[in-house]
C-alpha positions as CSV (number, residue, x, y, z in Angstrom):
1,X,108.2,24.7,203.1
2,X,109.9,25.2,200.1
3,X,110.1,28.6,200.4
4,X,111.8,28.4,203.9
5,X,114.0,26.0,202.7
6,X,115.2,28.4,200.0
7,X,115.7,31.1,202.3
8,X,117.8,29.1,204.1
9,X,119.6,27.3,201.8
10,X,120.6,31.3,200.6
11,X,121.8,31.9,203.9
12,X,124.0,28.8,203.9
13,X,125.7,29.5,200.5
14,X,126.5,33.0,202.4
15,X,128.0,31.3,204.6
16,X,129.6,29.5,202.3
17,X,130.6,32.6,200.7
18,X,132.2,34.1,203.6
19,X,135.2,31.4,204.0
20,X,136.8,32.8,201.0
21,X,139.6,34.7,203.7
22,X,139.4,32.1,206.2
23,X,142.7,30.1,206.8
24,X,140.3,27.0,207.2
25,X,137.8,28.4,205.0
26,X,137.7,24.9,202.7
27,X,137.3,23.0,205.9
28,X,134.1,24.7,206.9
29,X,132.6,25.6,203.3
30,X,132.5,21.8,202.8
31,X,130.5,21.7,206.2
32,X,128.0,24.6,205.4
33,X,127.4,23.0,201.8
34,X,126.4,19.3,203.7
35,X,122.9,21.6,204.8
36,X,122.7,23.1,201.3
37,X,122.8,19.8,199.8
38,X,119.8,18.6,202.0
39,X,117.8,21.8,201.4
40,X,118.2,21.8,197.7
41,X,116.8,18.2,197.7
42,X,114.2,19.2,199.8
43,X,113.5,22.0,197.5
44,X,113.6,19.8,194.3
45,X,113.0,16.1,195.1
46,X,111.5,16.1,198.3
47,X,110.2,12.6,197.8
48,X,113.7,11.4,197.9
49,X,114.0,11.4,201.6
50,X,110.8,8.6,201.6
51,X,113.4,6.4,199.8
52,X,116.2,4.5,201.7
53,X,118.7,6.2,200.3
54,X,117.5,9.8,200.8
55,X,116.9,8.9,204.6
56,X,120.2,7.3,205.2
57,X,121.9,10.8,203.3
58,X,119.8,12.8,205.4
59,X,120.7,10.9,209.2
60,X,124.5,10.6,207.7
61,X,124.5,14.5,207.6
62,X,122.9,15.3,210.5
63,X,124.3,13.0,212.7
64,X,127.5,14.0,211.4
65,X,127.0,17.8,211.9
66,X,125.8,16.7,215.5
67,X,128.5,15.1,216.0
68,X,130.9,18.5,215.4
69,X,128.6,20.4,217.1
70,X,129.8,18.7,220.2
71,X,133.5,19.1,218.9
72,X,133.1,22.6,218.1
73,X,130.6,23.5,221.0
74,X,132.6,26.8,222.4
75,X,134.4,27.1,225.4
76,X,134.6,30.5,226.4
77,X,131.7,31.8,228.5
78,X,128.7,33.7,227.0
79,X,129.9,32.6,223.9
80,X,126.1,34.2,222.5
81,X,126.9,37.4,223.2
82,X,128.6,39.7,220.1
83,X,131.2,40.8,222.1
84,X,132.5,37.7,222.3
85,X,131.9,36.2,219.4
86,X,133.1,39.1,217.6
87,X,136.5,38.6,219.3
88,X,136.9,34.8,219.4
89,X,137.0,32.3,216.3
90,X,135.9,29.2,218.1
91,X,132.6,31.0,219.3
92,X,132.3,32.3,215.7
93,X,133.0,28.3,214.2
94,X,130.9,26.3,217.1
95,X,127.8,28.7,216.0
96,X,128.3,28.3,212.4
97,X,128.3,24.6,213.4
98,X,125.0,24.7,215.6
99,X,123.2,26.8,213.2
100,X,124.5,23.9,210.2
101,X,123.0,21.5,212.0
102,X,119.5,23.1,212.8
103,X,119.1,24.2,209.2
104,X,120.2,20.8,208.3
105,X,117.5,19.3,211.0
106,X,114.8,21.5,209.1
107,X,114.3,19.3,206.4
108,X,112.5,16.6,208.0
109,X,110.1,19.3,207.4
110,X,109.9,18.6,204.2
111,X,106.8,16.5,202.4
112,X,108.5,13.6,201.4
113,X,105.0,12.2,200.0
């Protein structure tokens, strides 16, 4: 698992990355680095999420990247498809946001043992 995780947590600090020309680009760099955080303590402490603490961290994060997938979630139709979100910022931001929150979701795989 480990090694997933680090892939992933690479991906995220791309994304991270990547709001360097955004107009909201500290808004959402602070969201992608809420997975990163999970995934490096997944990668390094994994244990902590058997402790109290390291659970209610974990739940605080995802339920609060659940919560802006639903307030991102796109509006336009076939918001999957490149051509769209290609074009269209909220499609781009409300997929960032999903894919935050699955990665983030990932590390209940994590041996916390």
């Amino acid at each position: 698992m480990r090694i997933l995780h680090g892939i992933l947590l690479l991906i995220m600090l791309l994304f991270v990355g990547l709001q360097y020309d955004d107009p909201d680009g500290l808004q959402w760099a602070v969201m992608y680095l809420a997975p990163v955080l999970l995934l490096l303590i997944a990668i390094v402490r994994p244990q902590t999420y058997a402790e109290l603490p390291g659970k209610l961290l974990r739940w605080t994060v995802i339920i609060g990247l659940a919560m802006g997938v639903l307030y991102f979630w796109p509006k336009t139709d076939g918001f999957w498809r490149q051509d769209v979100w290609w074009e269209t910022e909220t499609a781009r931001e409300g997929m960032g946001m999903m894919i935050a929150f699955l990665v983030a979701t990932s590390t209940f795989l994590a041996r916390s043992k």
